[in-house]
Structure formats: C-alpha cells, structure tokens
VEXDREN-2710 file (C-alpha; in Angstrom, 1 decimal):
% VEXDREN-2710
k/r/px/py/pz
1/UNK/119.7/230.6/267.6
2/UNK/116.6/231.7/265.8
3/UNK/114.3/231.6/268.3
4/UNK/116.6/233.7/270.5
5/UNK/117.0/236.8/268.3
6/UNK/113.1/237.0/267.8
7/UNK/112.7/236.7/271.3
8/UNK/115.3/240.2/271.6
9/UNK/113.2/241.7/268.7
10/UNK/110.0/240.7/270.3
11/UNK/110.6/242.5/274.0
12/UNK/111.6/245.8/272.2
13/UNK/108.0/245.4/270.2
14/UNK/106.2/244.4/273.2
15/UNK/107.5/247.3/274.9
16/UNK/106.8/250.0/272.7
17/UNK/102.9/248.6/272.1
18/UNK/102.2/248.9/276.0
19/UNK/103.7/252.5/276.3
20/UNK/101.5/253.5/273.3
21/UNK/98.9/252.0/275.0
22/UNK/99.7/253.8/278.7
23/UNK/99.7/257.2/276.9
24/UNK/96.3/256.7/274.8
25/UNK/94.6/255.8/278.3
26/UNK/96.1/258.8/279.6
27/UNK/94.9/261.4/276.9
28/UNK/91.3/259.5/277.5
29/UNK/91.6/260.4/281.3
30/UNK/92.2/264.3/280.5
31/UNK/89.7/264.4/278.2
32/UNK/87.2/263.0/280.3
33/UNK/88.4/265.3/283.1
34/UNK/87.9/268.3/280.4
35/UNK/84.8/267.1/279.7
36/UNK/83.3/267.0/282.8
37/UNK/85.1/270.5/284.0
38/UNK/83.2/272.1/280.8
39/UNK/80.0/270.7/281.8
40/UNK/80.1/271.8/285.2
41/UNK/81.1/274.9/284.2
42/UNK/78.4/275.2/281.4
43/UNK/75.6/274.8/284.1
44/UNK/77.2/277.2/286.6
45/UNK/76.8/279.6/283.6
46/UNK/73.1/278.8/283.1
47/UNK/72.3/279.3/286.5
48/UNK/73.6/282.3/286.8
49/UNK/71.9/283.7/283.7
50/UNK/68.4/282.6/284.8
51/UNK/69.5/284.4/288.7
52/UNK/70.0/287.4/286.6
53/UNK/66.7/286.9/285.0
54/UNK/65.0/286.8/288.4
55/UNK/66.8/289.6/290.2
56/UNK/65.6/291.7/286.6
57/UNK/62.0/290.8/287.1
58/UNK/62.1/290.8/290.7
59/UNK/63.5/294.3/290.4
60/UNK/60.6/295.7/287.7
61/UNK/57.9/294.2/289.6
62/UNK/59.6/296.0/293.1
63/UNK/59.8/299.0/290.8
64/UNK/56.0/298.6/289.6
65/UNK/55.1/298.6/293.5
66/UNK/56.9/301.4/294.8
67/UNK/55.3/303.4/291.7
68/UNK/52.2/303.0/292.5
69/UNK/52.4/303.6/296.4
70/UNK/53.8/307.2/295.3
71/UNK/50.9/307.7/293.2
72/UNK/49.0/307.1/296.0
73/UNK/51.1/309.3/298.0
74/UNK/50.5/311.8/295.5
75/UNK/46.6/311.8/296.1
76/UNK/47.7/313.0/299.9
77/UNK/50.4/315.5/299.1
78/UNK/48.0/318.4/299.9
79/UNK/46.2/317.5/302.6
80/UNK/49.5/316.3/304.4
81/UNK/51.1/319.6/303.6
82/UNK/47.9/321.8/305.3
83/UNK/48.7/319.3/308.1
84/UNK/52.2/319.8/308.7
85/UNK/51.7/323.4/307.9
86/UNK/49.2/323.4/310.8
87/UNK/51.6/321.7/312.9
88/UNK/54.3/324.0/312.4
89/UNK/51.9/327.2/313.3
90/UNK/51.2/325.5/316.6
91/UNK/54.8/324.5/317.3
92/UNK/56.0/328.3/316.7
93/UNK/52.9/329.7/319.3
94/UNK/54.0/327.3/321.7
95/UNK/57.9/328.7/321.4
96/UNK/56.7/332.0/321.8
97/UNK/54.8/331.2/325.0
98/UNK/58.1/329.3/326.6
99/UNK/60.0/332.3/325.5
100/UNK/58.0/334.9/327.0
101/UNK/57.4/332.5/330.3
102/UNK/61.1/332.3/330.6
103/UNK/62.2/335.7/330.1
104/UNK/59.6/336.8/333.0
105/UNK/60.4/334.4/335.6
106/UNK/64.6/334.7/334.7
107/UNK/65.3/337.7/333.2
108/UNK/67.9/338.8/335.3
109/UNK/69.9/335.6/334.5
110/UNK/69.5/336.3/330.7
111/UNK/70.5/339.7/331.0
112/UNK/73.7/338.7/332.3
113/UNK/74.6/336.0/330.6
114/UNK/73.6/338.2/327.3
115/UNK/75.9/340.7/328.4
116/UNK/78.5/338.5/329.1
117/UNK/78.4/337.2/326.0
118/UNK/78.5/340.4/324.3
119/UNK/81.6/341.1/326.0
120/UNK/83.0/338.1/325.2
121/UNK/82.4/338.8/321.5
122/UNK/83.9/342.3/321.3
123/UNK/86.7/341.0/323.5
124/UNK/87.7/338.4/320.6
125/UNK/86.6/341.1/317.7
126/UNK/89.4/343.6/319.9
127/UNK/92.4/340.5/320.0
128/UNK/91.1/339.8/316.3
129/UNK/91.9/343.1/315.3
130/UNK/94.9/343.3/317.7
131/UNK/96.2/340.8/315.5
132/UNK/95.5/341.9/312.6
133/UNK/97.4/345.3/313.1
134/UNK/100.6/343.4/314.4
135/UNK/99.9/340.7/311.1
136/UNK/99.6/344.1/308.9
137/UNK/101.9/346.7/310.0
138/UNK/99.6/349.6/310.7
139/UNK/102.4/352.1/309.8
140/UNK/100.6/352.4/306.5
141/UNK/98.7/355.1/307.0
142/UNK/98.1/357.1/303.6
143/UNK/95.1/356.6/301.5
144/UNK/94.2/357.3/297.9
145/UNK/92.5/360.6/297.4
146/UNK/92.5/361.0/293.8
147/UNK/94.6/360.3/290.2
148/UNK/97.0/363.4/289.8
149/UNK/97.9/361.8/285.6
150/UNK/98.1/359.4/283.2
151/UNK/100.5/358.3/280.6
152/UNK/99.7/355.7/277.9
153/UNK/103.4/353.8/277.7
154/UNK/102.7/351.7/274.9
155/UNK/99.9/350.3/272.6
156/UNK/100.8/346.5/272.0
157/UNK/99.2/343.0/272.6
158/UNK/95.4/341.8/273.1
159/UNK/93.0/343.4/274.0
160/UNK/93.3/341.7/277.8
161/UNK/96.8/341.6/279.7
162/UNK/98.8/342.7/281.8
163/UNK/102.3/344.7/282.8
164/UNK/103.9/345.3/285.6
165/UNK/107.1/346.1/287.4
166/UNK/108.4/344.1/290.5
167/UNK/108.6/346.3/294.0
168/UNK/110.1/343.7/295.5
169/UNK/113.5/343.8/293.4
170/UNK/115.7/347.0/293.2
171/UNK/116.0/346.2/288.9
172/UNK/113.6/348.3/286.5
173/UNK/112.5/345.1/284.5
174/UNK/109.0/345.4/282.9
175/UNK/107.3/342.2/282.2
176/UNK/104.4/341.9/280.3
177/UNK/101.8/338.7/279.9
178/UNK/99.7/339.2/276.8
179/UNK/96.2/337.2/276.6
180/UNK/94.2/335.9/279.2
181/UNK/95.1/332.5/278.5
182/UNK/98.9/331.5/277.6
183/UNK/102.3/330.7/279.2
184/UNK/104.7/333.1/277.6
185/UNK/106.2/336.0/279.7
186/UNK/108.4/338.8/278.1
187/UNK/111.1/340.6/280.1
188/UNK/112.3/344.0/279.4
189/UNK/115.9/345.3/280.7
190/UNK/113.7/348.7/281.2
191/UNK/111.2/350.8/280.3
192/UNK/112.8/352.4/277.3
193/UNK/113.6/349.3/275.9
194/UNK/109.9/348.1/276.1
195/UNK/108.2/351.6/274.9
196/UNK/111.3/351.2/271.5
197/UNK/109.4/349.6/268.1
198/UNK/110.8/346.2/268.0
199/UNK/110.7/345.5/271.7
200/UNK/109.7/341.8/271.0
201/UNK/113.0/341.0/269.5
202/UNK/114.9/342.4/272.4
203/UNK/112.8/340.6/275.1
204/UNK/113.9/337.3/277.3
205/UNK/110.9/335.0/276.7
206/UNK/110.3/332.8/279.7
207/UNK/107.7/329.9/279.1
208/UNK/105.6/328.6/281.8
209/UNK/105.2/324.9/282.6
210/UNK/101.7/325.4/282.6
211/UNK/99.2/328.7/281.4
212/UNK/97.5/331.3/283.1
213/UNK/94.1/332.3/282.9
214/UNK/92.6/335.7/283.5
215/UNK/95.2/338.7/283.9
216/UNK/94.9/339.1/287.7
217/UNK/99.0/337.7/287.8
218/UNK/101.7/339.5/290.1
219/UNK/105.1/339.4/290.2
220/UNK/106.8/340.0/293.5
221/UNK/110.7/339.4/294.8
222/UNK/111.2/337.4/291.5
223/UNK/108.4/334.9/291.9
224/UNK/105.1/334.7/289.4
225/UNK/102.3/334.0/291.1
226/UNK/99.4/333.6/288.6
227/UNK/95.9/331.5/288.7
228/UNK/96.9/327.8/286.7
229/UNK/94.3/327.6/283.6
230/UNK/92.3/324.9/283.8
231/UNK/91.9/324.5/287.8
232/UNK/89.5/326.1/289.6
233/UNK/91.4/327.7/292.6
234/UNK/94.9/326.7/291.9
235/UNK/97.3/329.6/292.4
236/UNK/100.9/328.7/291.2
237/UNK/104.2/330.4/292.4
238/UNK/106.4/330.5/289.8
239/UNK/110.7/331.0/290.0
240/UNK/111.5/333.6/287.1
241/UNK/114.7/333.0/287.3
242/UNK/115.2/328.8/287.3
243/UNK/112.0/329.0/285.2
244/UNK/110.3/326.4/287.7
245/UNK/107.6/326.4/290.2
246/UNK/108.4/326.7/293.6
247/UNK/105.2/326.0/295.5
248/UNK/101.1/326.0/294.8
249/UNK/98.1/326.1/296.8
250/UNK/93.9/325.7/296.6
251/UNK/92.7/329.1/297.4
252/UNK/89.2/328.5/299.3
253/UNK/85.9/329.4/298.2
254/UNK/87.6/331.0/295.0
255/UNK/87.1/330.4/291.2
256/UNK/83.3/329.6/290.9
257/UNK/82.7/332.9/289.4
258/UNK/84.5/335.5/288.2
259/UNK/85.6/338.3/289.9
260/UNK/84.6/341.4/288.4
261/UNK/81.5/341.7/286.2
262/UNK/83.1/343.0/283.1
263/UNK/86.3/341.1/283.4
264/UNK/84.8/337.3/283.4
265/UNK/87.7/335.9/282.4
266/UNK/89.8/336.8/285.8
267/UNK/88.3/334.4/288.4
268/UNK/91.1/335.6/291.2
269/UNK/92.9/338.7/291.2
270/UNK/96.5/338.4/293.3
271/UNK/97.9/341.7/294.1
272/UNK/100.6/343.4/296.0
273/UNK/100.8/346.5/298.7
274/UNK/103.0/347.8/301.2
275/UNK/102.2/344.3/303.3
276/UNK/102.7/341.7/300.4
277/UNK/100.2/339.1/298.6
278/UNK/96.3/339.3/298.2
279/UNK/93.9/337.4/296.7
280/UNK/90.3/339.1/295.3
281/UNK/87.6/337.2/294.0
282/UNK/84.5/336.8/294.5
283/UNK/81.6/334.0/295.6
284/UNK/78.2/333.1/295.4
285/UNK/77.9/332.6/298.6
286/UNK/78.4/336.3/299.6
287/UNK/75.9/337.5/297.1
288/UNK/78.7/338.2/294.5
289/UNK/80.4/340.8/296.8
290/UNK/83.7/340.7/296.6
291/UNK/86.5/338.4/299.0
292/UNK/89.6/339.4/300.0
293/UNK/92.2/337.2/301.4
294/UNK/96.1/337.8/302.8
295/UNK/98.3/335.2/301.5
296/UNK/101.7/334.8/303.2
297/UNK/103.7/335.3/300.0
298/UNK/106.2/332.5/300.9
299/UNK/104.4/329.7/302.9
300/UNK/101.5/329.9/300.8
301/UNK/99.1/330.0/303.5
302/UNK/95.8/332.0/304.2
303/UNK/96.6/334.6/306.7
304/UNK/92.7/335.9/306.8
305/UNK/89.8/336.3/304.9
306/UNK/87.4/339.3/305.1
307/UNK/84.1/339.6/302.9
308/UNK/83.7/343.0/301.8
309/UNK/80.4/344.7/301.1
310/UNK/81.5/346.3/297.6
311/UNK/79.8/344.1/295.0
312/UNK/81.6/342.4/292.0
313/UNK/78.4/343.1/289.8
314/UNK/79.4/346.2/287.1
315/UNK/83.2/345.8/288.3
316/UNK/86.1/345.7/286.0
317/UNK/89.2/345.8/288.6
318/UNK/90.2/346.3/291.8
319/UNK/93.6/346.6/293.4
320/UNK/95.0/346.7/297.0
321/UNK/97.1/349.7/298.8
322/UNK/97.9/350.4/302.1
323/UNK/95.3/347.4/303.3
324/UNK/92.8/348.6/301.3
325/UNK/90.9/347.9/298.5
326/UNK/89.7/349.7/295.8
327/UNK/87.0/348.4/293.6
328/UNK/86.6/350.1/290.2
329/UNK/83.7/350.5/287.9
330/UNK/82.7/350.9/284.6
331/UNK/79.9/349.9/282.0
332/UNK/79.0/346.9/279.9
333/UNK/80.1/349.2/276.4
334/UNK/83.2/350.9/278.3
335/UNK/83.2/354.8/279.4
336/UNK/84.8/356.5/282.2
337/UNK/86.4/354.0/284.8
338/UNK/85.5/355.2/288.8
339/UNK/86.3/353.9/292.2
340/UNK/83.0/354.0/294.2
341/UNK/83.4/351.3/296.4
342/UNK/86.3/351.3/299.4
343/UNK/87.1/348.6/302.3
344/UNK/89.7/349.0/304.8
345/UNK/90.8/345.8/306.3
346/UNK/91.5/347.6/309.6
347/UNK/88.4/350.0/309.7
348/UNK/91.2/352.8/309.9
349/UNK/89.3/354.3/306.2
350/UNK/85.8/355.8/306.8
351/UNK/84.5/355.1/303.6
352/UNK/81.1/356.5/303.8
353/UNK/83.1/360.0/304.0
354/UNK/85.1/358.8/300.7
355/UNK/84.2/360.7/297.2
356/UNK/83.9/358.6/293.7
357/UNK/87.4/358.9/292.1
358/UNK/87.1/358.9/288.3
359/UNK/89.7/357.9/286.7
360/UNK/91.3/360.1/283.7
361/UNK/89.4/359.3/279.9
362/UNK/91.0/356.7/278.3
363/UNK/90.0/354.0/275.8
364/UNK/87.1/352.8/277.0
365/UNK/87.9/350.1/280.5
366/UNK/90.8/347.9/281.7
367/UNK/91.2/344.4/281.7
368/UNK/93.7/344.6/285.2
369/UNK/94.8/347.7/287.2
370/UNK/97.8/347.0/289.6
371/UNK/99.4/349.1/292.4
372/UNK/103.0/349.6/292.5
373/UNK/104.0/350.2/296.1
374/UNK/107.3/351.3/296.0
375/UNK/106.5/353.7/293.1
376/UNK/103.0/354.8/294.5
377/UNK/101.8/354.4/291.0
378/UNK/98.9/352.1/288.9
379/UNK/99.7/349.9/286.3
380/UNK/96.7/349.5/284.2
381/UNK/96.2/347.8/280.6
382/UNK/93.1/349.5/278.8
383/UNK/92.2/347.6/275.6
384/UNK/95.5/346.8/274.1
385/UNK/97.4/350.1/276.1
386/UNK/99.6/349.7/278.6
387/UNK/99.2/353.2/281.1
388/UNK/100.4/354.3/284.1
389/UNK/98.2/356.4/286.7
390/UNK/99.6/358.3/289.0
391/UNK/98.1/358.8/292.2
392/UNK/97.4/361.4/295.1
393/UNK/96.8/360.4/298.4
394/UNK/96.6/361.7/301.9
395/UNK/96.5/360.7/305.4
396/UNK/94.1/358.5/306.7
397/UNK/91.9/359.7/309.3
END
C-alpha cells in the first residue's frame, strides 16, 4: 500500500522535473538564436561603416582630381576665349555672306513673304483691338483734362491708407482701411457720420480672415478685393457682408517689386473704372515700367495685360478711368503731386498732345489715389487726410 502512494507522488514529481527541463532548453534555444541574430547584425553594421569610409575617401580623392584638372583648365581660359572669340567673328562674316547671297538670288520671294507677314501681323493687332473694344465698351469716351477742387474730408489714421466709397452699390457707405498692413475695415452709414468727432465708435468693424498689405485695396458691388500680406501675388476677394472670402487668384508677373517708387509698400494697386477691376504693378522685367492688367471682377481671371511705357521710378499713385491710366508723380521729400505720364488701353488718348496736370497743394504726397466712376471724383489719402479731388474732363479725340 506504501509503495503505491509513492508511486502517485512520484509521477506528479517526475512530471513537473521534465517540463522544467523542456522550458530551460527552450530559453537556451532563443538565446542562441538572439545571439546569433545580434552578431550578424553587428557585422552588417561594420561593414557598412567601413563602405562609408571608402565612398568618403573615394569622394575627396575624386574631389582632389577634378580640382586640379580646373586649375589646369584655368591656365587655358584665355587663350580658349581668343579662340572662340575668333570663331564667333568668322561664323557672323559667313552669315552675312549667306544673307546677302540669298537676298540677291530670291528677293522677290522674301519681299512677299515679308509682306505677307506684315499683313498677317496688323491683321491680328486689328481682331486684337477689335476685341478689346467689344471686351471694353468703347462708349467711354471722356478723358481727364484737369482737377477743378479739392476738399480735405477728414484728418484721421496713419500716415498710409485708404477710403473709398463703392460705385457699384446705390448706398453712400464710406469705408476706410487704416495702415498698410492689418485686417480691420470700418464702415460708415455716410459721409457725415465719418467726417463727426467720434466716428470710430459709430463704425461697423469688419475683420478680415487674413491682412492686407499696401493700400492699393478696392471695394466694388460689396466685395473687398485687396493684395493678402504675406504672398507675393495673391489677390483675395472678400464678401463684406458674410465677412468671408469668396474666391482668390495668383496675379502673374506681379509682387516682385513695388509699384510706385515712393509708395514701396503697395506691390499691386487694384482699381475700378467705368469697365470694372484692374490691377497695376509693376516688374523687373519691363524695366520697372508700369503693368496693367483687366481682371474679370467675378471669375477672377486675366482678361489682358498691356505694358505701358510710364515708369514706376518717382511714382506715388496711379489710378484708372475711362481705360486709362494715370500715373502720378511726386518727390522723395513730398511737394506738388502731377500726372505726366498717360496710357490709353485702346490708343483712342493721344498722349503726347496731353499737358502735366498738377494736382492742387496739399500735405506733401498720397499714399493711394482712387477714381470714383459713378461720382467722377478721386479719392486720395495724403499723409493721414482723407481728400476728395474733383475732376474736369473732356472728350476724347
């Protein structure tokens, strides 16, 4: 009876010994296996250092080659140079001769086909302009021939800004943006309202999702359309009303430099005229004279682009009316503002036949001039004063 209950205490024993035993030879096994893994590991690591060691001195002692091939270059540079030089010359005088061989034995041929291109060139300037007229509406037909007065409104803000009604809505809102850099609008029932002491306080303030920057902003049929601060070309159109943007486009070629001289802090002007949106700004590219473009004012797309020969260089402001623009200058210290510079989109202006329009003597220059076309009036601000010009104008001839 003895023996049998130590053989049932003996099996449990037994048991529990041989599973101890199984699990100790399996933690050896994954050991070994970590080992080895580690170790393989460990030398794929070493041999990539030393390949990186190679490729570095591989690389100085490519580096060490080349160097010294350019030095010997260097030793050639000049007489190369007379060479090619030399080269060129003869290349040229044989041109010449080809060109002078072929204009004698088919001159007739080029004569026509120059003519026919000619043609074809004033043929596509004529549809261009065609265009252009239909695009424009070429019932505008007055021009400015002088400034009859000027009232200063108001005397409020920075010494840049901008004020402005809207001639797309029948209302008599003013709106002013103070600064050349911030995202506040203020929004008068009227004039009287804005021109009374505490005007601020009786204002709707209307904050933008993002700044402006410059003062060459607009406001037409209820939408802002202003230059975002901090982009280069990005012009934003902006929903007064909901307070939230409504569209937003690159404008090409624009925001490199500024536009006007003595305004560097206006990269693109937008304004408005009897036809709707422009942009003016101005690019390296053209020798700093100013660009104009049409902007369909709600697509958002480039109608046309004209470089204009009047130069951005002593320029403060500029404004569009009746597809024209007028570029107005001043100097570095301030003085009396002029227009001396005229471009018709249309050619319908003569310009040469235009006299310098001075502008009435004010506090020294303006930071943004803007035409009103349904009042045929400018809205200028002149170092912290908000004016109003009224103008003179006659037919075009």
């Amino acid at each position: 009876m003895v023996v049998l209950q130590l053989r049932f205490l003996l099996v449990p024993f037994l048991t529990s010994i041989m599973g101890a035993a199984q699990y100790m030879m399996q933690d050896a096994a994954l050991m070994n296996y970590i080992d080895r893994r580690f170790l393989s590991l460990e030398k794929r690591l070493e041999k990539c250092n030393q390949d990186i060691l190679d490729y570095v001195e591989e690389f100085r002692d490519f580096s060490k080659m080349v160097l010294s091939r350019l030095a010997g270059l260097n030793n050639y540079k000049a007489e190369v140079k007379s060479e090619v030089e030399n080269l060129l010359t003869r290349i040229e005088r044989a041109q010449r001769d080809i060109d002078y061989l072929g204009s004698v034995t088919d001159s007739n041929t080029c004569i026509e086909v120059h003519e026919d291109l000619v043609k074809q060139q004033l043929f596509e300037e004529a549809e261009v302009k065609k265009k252009l007229k239909l695009m424009l509406n070429a019932s505008c037909d007055h021009m400015l021939a002088g400034i009859k007065s000027l009232k200063i409104v108001k005397k409020t803000g920075d010494k840049h800004g901008s004020w402005m009604k809207d001639p797309g809505k029948k209302h008599t809102k003013i709106y002013l943006l103070n600064g050349s850099v911030n995202n506040v609008i203020l929004e008068f029932a009227n004039i009287m309202t804005f021109m009374e002491s505490n005007h601020t306080l009786k204002a709707r303030r209307v904050t933008l999702p993002f700044p402006w920057e410059g003062t060459g902003h607009i406001i037409y049929q209820g939408f802002l359309f202003y230059h975002r601060y901090g982009s280069l070309n990005e012009i934003i159109k902006f929903n007064i009303q909901k307070r939230s943007i409504t569209d937003q486009m690159l404008l090409p070629g624009a925001g490199r430099i500024p536009a006007y001289q003595l305004s560097p802090s206006t990269k693109i002007d937008l304004a408005i005229d009897e036809h709707g949106l422009w942009a003016i700004h101005a690019e390296p590219e053209t020798g700093g004279n100013i660009v104009i473009t049409k902007i369909n004012h709600v697509t958002m797309a480039v109608e046309h682009t004209w470089d204009t020969s009047c130069n951005s260089k002593g320029a403060e402001a500029a404004f569009m009316a009746c597809n024209t623009l007028y570029v107005v200058y001043n100097f570095p210290s301030g003085g009396t503002s002029r227009m001396q510079c005229v471009y018709d989109v249309l050619d319908a202006v003569n310009t040469y036949e235009i006299p310098v329009l001075h502008f009435p003597k004010h506090q020294g220059s303006h930071s943004t001039i803007h035409y009103n076309p349904k009042e045929k009036q400018l809205f200028a601000w002149g170092d912290g004063s908000q004016i109003i010009y009224k103008l003179h104008t006659k037919q075009k001839v």
